[in-house]
N, C-alpha and C positions, 0 to 999 in steps of 0.2 A: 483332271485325273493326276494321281501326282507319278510324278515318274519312279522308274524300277531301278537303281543304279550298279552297274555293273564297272568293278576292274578288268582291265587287261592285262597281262602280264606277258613282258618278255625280257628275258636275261639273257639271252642266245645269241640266236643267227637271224632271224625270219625278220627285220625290220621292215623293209618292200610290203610285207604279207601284214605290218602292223598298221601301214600308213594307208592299205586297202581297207583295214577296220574302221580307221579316224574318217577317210571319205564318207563311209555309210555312215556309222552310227550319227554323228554330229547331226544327222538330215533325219533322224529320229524322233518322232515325238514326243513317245512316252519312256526311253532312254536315256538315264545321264550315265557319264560315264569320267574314268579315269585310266591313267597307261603310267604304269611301274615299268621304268625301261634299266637296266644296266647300262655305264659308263660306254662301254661298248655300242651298244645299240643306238642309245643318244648319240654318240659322233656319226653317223648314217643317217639320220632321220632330217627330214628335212620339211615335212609336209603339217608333222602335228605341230601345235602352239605348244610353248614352254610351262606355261600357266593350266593343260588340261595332263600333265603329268612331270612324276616323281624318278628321281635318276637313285636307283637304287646301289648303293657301294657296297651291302651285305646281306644276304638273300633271310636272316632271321629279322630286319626292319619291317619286312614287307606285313608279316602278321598282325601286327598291332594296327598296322592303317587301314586293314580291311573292315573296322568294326561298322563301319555303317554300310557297308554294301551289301545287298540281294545275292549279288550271284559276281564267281571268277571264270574269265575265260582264259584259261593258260595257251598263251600263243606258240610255245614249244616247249617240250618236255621231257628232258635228257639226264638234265641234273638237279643239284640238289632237293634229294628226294624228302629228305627230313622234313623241309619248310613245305613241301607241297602236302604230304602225309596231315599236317597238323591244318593246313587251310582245308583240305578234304571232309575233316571233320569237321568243320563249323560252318561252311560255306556249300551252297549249290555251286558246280563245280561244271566246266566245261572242258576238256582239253583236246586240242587238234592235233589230232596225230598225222605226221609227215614220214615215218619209217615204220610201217607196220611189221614187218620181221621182227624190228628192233624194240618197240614201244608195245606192242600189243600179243602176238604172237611168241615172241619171247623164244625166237630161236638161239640157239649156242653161236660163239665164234665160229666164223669157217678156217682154220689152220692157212689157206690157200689164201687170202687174205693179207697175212703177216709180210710177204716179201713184198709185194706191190708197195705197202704203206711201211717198208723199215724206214725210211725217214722220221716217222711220227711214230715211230714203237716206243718208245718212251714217254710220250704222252697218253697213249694208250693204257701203258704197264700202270701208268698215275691212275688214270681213270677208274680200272677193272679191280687193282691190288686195294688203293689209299677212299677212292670214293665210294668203291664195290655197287659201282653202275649196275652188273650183273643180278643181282639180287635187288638193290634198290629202283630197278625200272620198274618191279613189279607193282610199286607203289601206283601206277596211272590205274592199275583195276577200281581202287577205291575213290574214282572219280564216279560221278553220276552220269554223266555222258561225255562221248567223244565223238571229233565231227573229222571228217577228211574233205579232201579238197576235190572231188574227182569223184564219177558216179562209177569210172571202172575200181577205183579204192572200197567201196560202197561194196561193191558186188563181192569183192575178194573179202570183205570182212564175212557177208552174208556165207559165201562157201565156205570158209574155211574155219570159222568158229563160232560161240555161241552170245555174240557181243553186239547182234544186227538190229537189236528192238533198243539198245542204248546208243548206236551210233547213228548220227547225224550227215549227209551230204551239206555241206556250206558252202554256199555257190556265191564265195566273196566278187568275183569277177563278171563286171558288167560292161557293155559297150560304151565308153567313154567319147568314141569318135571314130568314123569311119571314110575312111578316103584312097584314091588311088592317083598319088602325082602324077602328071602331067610331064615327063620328062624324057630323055634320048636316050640316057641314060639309067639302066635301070639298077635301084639301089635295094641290096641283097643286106640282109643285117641280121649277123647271129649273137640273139642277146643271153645272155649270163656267162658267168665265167669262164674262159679259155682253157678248157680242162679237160684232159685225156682221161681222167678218173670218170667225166658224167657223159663226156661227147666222143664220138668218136673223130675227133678233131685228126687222127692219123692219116685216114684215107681221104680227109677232106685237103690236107696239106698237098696229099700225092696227085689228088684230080687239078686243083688249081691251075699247076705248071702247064697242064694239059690242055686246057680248055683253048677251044679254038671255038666262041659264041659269036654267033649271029647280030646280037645286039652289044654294045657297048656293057659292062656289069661291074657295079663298084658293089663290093664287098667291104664292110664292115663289121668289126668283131667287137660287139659292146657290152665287154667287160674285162676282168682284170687277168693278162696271165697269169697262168699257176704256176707257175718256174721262171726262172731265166732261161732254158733252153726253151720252152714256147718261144717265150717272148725274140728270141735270136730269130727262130723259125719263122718265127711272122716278118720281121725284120728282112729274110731271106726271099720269103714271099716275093715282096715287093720288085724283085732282081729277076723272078723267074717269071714272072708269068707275061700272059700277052699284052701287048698296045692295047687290047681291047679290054681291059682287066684293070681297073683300080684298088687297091687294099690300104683300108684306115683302120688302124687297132687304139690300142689304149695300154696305160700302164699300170692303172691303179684304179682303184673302186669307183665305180661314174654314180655320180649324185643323183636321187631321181626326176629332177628337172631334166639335167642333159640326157639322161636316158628315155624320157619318154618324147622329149624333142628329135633326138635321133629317128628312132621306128616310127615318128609319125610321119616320117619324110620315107619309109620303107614302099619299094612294091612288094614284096616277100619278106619272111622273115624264115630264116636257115635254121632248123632244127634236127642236129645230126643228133639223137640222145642215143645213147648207148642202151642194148637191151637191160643188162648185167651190170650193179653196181655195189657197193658195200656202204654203210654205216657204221661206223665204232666197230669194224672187224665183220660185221655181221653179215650177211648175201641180201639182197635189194634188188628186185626187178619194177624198171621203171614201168609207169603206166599200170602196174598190179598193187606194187605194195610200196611204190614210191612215185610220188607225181612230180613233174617235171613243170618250173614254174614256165616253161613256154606255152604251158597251153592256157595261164592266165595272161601273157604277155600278147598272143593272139586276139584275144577276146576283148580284150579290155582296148584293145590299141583299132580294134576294128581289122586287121590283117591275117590273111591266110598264109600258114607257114607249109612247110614242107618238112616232112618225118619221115623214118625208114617206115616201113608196113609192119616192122618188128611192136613197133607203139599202138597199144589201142584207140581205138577212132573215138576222138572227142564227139561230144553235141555239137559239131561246128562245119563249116568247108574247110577243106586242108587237100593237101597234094603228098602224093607216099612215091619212096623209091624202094626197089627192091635190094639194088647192091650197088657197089662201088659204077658198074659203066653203068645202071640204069641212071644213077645221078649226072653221071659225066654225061649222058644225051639228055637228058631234061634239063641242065644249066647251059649245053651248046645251042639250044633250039628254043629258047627262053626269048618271047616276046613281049612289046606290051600289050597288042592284040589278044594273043593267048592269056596273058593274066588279065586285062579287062572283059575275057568272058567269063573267066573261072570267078571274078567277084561280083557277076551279076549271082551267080551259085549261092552267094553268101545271106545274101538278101532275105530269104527268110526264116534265117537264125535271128537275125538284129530285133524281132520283138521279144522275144525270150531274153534277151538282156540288156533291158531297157534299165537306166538306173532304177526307177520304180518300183520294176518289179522284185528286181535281186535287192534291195534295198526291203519292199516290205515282207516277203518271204524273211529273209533276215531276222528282220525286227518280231516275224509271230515267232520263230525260233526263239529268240535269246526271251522273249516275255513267255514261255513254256520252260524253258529250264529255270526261271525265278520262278513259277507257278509248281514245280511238279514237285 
């Protein structure tokens, strides 16, 4: 049978979310495939071979090398709309949408907004005034389908608008490995970026000093602060808290080897997300109309995290807090008896994402949008 070849495209942010694609497809059989990455993206990638894609310097390149592909998958989809408008037309067309406010729904700025991000208000004024984002997002309608990451995403496209028979759940995130160390020490690890914009990284700062646990707790924050005032905080951290309390940060982007080396040595993984976030100005509720990559960072890694209750409940085992002291008694009384019953819990999610399965569910997907 000969195979169906499909590009992928990112010029963006999502590289993590592209090296989740290069895992599956390559274990594909009737798939061949190729990855148009930006300069950018290429310095972060670490997983895909150099030989199964293209570093794109000018997003009008990209056109002419599509001629022999079936079908594109746009792995984000923010800007320049011009070159995506003309791939729309000649190409079956996939695009995952990560900000549905922003990308689908097509709400206004929120005014309230503006001051939180005057640092970036000048990037912003470029965006809206020189690129006219605002008008030009509309270009993703003229895709043939859109996938999200998340089945509570899924449900919000179904309520809210009339996009539910073109949109797709893409369950890129499969059990990669599953474990629970053996150690005195129990190791807490909050992954993605150090950011008061996605985490509520504030009251996490304020419980730390606090905590007077039962068990030993190394806390680690695996990934980049978003200031130098983080980063001092964290720095400070280390000064206030207890004997019983270890804290290891980072300064700069963690490659995905060391990042997956870290959490696989986790018993927990710390997921403070913030209910309320923005996009390009825009309002953004995580877990509705934005996913939060911890809940691939769970799955994938075999680890139960810990979310406010503010977050919708994954297909997964996970632990919820209610508020600031509900956390501050669930990390004082944190055992590894207590997390060694809660990951017998887990046990029967692990067939549902066996690589396999999320692997050939996948593969009927993307050979349906070259079919349809």
């Amino acid at each position: 049978m000969e195979k169906k070849t499909i590009a992928f495209i990112e010029l963006e942010t999502h590289s993590a979310l592209l090296e989740q694609w290069y895992l599956l497809v390559k274990e594909m059989p009737s798939i061949a495939f190729y990855f148009f990455v930006s300069p950018k993206v290429k310095s972060k990638i670490t997983a895909i071979p150099v030989d199964c894609m293209m570093v794109v310097h000018n997003p009008k390149e990209i056109e002419k090398e599509l001629a022999g592909f079936d079908a594109v998958v746009v792995n984000t989809f923010h800007r320049n709309f011009e070159q995506y408008r003309m791939i729309f037309q000649q190409k079956k067309s996939l695009v995952v949408l990560h900000n549905l406010n922003f990308s689908l729904f097509l709400q206004s700025v929120n005014a309230k907004n503006i001051w939180p991000e005057r640092k970036r208000l000048t990037y912003f004024l470029k965006l809206y005034c020189l690129e006219k984002i605002a008008s030009g997002r509309k270009t993703v309608l003229q895709a043939d389908n859109f996938g999200v990451l998340s089945q509570s995403l899924l449900d919000e496209v179904n309520s809210r608008s009339s996009f539910g028979a073109k949109t797709k759940l893409l369950q890129l995130n499969y059990c990669n490995s599953f474990s629970l160390p053996k150690e005195e020490t129990l190791q807490l690890v909050m992954p993605g970026n150090v950011s008061n914009k996605r985490k509520d990284i504030r009251t996490l700062f304020e419980i730390l000093p606090k905590l007077q646990p039962q068990t030993k707790l190394h806390f680690t924050f695996l990934g980049k602060p978003e200031s130098d005032a983080v980063l001092q905080q964290l720095e400070e951290l280390k000064q206030k808290c207890s004997a019983q309390i270890e804290i290891t940060h980072y300064h700069q982007f963690i490659p995905w080897e060391e990042y997956s080396r870290v959490i696989a040595k986790a018993h927990l993984l710390l997921c403070p997300i913030k209910n309320e976030t923005s996009f390009y100005l825009v309002d953004e509720i995580y877990g509705k109309t934005k996913v939060s990559g911890s809940e691939a960072d769970c799955i994938y890694n075999g680890k139960i995290g810990l979310f406010p209750t503010s977050y919708p409940k994954m297909n997964w085992h996970n632990l919820y807090y209610e508020n600031a002291q509900d956390l501050e008694s669930i990390l004082n009384h944190l055992t590894f008896e207590q997390l060694a019953g809660e990951y017998e819990k887990l046990q029967p999610y692990l067939n549902q994402y066996t690589f396999e399965s999320v692997k050939n569910k996948l593969e009927n997907q993307l050979l349906q949008l070259v079919n349809s």
